[in-house]
VEXMI-538060 format. One line per 8 residues: number of its first residue (from 0); their letters; for each residue x, y, z of C-alpha. Coordinates in steps of 0.25 Angstrom, whole numbers. Layout:
BEGIN
NUM> a> X,Y,Z; ...
This chain:
BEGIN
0> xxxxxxxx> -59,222,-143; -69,213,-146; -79,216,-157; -96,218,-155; -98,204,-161; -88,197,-152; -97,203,-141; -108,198,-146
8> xxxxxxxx> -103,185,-146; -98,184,-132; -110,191,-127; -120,180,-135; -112,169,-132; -113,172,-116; -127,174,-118; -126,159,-124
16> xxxxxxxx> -118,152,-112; -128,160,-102; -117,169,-96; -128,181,-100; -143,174,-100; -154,179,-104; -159,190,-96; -145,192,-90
24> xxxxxxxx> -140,207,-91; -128,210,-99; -115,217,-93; -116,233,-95; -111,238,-108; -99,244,-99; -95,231,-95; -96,222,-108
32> xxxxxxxx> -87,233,-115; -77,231,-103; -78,217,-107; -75,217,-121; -66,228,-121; -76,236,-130; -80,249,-131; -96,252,-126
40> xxxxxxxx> -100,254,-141; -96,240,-145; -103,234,-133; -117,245,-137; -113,237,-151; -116,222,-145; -125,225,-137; -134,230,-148
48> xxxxxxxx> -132,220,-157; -134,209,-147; -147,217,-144; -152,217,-159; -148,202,-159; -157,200,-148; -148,194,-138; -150,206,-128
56> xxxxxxxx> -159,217,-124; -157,230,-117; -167,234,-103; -167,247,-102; -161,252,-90; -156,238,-85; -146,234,-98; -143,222,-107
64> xxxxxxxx> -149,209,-104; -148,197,-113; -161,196,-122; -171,183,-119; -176,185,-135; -171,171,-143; -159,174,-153; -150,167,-162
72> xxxxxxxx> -139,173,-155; -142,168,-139; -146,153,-139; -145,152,-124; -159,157,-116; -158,149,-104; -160,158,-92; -152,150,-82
80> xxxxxxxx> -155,163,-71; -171,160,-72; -168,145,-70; -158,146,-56; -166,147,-44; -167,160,-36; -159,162,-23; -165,162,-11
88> xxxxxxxx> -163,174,-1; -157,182,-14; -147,191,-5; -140,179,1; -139,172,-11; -133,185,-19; -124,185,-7; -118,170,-9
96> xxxxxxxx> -118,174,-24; -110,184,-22; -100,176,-13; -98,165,-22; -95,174,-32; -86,181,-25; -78,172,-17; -67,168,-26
104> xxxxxxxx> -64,181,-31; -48,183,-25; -50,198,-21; -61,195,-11; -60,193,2; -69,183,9; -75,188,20; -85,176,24
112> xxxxxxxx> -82,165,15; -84,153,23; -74,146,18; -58,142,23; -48,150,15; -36,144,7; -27,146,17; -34,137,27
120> xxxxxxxx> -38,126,17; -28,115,18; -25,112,5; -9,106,7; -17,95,17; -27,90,6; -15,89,-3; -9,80,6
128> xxxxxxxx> -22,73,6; -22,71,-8; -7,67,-8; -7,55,3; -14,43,-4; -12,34,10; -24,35,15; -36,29,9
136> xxxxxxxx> -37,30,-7; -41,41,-14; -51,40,-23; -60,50,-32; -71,40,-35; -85,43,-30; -86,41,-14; -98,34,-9
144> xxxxxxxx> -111,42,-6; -108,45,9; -93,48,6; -79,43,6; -79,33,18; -66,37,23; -70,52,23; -83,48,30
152> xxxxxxxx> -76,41,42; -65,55,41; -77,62,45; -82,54,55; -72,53,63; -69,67,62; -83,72,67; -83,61,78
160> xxxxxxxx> -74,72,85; -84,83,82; -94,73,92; -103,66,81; -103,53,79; -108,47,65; -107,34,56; -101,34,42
168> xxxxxxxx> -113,33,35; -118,44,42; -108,54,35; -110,58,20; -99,66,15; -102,79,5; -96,88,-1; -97,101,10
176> xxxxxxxx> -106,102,20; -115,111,9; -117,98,1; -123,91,14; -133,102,15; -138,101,2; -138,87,3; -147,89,16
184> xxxxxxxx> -157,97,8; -158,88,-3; -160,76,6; -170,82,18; -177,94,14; -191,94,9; -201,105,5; -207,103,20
192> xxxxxxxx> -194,102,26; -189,115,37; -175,118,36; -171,126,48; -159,134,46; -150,142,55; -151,155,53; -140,163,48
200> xxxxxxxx> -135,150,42; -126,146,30; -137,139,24; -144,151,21; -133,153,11; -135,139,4; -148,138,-5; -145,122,-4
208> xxxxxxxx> -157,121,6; -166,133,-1; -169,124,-11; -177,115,-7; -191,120,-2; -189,118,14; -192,128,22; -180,136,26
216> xxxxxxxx> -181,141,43; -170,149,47; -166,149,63; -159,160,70; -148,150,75; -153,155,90; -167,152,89; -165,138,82
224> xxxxxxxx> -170,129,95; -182,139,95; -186,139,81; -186,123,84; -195,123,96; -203,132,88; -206,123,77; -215,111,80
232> xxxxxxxx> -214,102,66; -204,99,58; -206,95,44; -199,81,38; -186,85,33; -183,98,40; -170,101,45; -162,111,53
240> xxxxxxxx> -148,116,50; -138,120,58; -123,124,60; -122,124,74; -106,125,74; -100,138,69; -113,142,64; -111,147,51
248> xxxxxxxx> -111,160,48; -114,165,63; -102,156,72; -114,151,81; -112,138,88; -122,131,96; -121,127,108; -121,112,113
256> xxxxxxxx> -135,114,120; -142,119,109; -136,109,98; -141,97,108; -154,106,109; -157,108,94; -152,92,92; -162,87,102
264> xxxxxxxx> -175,96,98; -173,93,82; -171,77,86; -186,80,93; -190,87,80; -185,78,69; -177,89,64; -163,85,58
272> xxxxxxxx> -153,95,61; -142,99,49; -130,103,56; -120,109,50; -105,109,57; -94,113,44; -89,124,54; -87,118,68
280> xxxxxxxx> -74,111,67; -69,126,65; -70,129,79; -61,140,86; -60,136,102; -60,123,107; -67,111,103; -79,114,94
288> xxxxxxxx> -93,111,99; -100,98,95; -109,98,83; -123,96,83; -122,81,76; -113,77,89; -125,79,98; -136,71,88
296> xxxxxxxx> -138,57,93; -151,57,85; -142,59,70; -152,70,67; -140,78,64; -134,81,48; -122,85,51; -113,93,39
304> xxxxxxxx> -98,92,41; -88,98,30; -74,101,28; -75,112,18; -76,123,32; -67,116,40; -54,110,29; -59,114,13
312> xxxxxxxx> -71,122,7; -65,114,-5; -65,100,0; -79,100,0; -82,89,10; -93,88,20; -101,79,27; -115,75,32
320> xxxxxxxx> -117,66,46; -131,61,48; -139,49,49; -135,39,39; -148,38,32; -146,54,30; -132,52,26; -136,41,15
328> xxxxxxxx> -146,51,10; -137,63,9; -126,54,2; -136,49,-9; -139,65,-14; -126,67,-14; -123,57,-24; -134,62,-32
336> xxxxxxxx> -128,75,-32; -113,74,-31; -109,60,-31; -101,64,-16; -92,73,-12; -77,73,-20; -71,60,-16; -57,68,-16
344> xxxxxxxx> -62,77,-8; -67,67,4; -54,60,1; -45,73,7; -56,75,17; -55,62,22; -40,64,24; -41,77,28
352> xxxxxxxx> -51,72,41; -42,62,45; -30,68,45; -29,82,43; -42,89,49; -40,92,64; -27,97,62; -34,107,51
360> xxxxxxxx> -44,111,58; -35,116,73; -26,125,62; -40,130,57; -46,135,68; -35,142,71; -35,150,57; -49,153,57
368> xxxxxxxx> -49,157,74; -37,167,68; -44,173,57; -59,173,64; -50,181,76; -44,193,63; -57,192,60; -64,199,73
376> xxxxxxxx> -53,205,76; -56,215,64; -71,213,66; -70,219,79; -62,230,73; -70,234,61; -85,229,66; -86,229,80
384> xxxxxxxx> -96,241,80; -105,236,67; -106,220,68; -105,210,78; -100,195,76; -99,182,80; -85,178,86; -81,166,78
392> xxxxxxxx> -79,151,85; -75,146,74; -77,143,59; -77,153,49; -86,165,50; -90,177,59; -105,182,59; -106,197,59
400> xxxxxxxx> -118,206,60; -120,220,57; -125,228,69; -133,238,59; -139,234,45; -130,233,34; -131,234,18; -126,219,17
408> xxxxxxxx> -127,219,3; -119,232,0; -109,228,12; -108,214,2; -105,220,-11; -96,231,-5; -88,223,2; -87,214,-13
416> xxxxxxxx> -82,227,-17; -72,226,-6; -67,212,-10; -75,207,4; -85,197,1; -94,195,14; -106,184,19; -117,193,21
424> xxxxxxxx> -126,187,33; -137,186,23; -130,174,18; -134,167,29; -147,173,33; -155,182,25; -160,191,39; -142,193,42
432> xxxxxxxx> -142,205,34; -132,213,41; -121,201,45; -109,194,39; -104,182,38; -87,183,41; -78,173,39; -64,171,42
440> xxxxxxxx> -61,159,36; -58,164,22; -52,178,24; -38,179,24; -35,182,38; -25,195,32; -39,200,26; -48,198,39
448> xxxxxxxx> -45,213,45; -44,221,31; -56,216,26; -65,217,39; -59,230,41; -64,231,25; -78,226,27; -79,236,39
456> xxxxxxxx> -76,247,29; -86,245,17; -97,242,29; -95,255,33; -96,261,19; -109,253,15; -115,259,28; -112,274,25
């Protein structure tokens, strides 16, 4: 058992290293005798003394806080939580918050994550990367600004068979496709700018673009050509994002006619189009459709590309496709900010498109068609009469929406209680309050019907 002045100690010295800052609320008096394996009268003991001392102060009816009066004891009183900026949209943020938390615990199961599991990672391949040294050298020296050459004309030749046809130096490699999107902001959005958003949409989940001072539009993704007509002007550096492939998080593709449509009236405009197309290759029946960029004669297109969905969230290696000028642009931030993307890691992907990919991608499809198939299945036995949901063409997710309003927060933290961790639909858009985000691609496909069949269970509880 420790004694009151070793408490003391601890407690000041956390106070010190800013685990406990000033203003911060102290655990319950409960709680810190489990700690120190004390009895409460030894914890009444410090706390007393650490009061007389000056290093807290009691609130009457809310607890302990760590004291704001100077001391000899505490010589740490920077507040770090009155310097971080606030979230935006504080529910959605407390949501992701919550996720990154909680998605390496090993007891929870992973309803939504969009992410491969293990098991579909293929690690024993990039072994045999690193392992066969007859190819071009390996080197873990800086690569140049747009990215290892031989990577880059990997990636051409890979996405001439998705249709687009682009030069060398119109491709700058980075490190996810998340990297190029903040690139993008940095580099093209002004205070005047309009960035038109799709609507549910992943980038309502990334603050990257919040903080600049553009103005934000969101666009049901059914009335985007509408919202379009409807504006007359454009202000310089706006720009409208799109996943028009596997739409993430509803499954929505567009059709051929629209994508030429939308191309055409933003060429008219002077509007770049973002376009996002990480999911596509992931396409369950036939050939995939076309992107967006294989249509764009004009290069008005950013096109973001990455491996991290498709072979590795770990590889970390994406890639941008725009005019060269753009390219040459993006590739000077992110020198500024990261000197480029891992030099290993564009060694294996290099590799890994040239000699490995295709082959990958077949036995892929045909896992994640399996598991999306479990995954109805127990949908349409433990949901059919409360939700409805997209059938999946591919990629990773299935987009469910409640038929009568649900307590989506309570339904959150139960089903935490439950060792289920869900992607509420306020995630994505802060109006989807009664509708999930499902994902197959990281639940192990023994755990799909037990925990739907679980989920069903504590949403009937909440609602009682």
């Amino acid at each position: 058992m420790k004694k009151t002045d070793e408490i003391i100690n601890i407690i000041v010295d956390e106070i010190n290293k800013g685990i406990y800052e000033v203003g911060d609320k102290l655990p319950s008096q409960r709680a810190l005798s489990q700690r120190f394996n004390v009895n409460r009268s030894t914890i009444v003991d410090v706390m007393n003394k650490l009061k007389s001392f000056g290093v807290i102060t009691t609130i009457e009816k809310k607890g302990i806080f760590v004291s704001d009066s100077l001391n000899v004891m505490v010589h740490n009183h920077v507040k770090w939580k009155n310097r971080i900026q606030p979230h935006l949209e504080k529910q959605n943020q407390y949501y992701i918050k919550r996720i990154n938390e909680l998605e390496f615990d090993e007891k929870i199961v992973r309803l939504g994550t969009g992410e491969l599991s293990p098991d579909l990672v293929p690690i024993n391949k990039f072994k045999e990367i690193m392992e066969d040294d007859s190819l071009h050298p390996f080197t873990s020296n800086y690569e140049e600004p747009l990215g290892n050459i031989h990577l880059r004309k990997a990636i051409q030749k890979h996405v001439l068979k998705r249709g687009i046809k682009c030069e060398i130096n119109e491709i700058c490699v980075t490190s996810g496709a998340l990297q190029g999107l903040k690139l993008i902001a940095e580099g093209f959005l002004l205070p005047s700018s309009k960035l038109y958003i799709e609507s549910p949409s992943y980038m309502h989940s990334v603050k990257t673009w919040k903080n600049y001072s553009s103005t934000i539009i969101p666009i049901d993704i059914n009335q985007i050509e509408r919202k379009l007509m409807i504006e007359e002007r454009y202000q310089s550096n706006s720009l409208l994002y799109l996943n028009p492939i596997l739409h993430n998080p509803t499954g929505h593709t567009y059709s051929k006619e629209v994508m030429e449509r939308l191309i055409k009236e933003c060429n008219e405009l002077g509007l770049p189009i973002i376009e996002d197309d990480i999911y596509s290759e992931i396409w369950f029946d036939n050939e995939p459709p076309l992107p967006m960029k294989s249509y764009d004669l004009n290069n008005n297109i950013i096109y973001l590309g990455s491996l991290s969905k498709t072979v590795s969230p770990g590889l970390r290696i994406g890639w941008v496709i725009a005019n060269h000028n753009v390219v040459k642009n993006l590739a000077e931030l992110k020198m500024q900010t990261d000197y480029g993307a891992s030099s290993i890691a564009q060694y294996v992907a290099s590799k890994w498109l040239q000699y490995h990919h295709d082959e990958h991608i077949n036995q892929l499809i045909k896992k994640l068609k399996y598991k999306s198939k479990k995954m109805i299945q127990s949908l349409d036995t433990y949901f059919s009469d409360i939700a409805i949901w997209n059938e999946p063409q591919g990629s990773f997710y299935i987009w469910l929406k409640f038929k009568e309003k649900i307590n989506m927060n309570k339904l959150f933290e139960t089903c935490i209680e439950n060792n289920i961790l869900i992607h509420p639909g306020e995630i994505y858009d802060e109006k989807q309050k009664y509708a999930l985000r499902l994902s197959y691609a990281y639940v192990d496909e023994l755990e799909i019907d037990k925990t739907i069949k679980l989920l069903r269970k504590i949403v009937q509880q909440i609602q009682k």
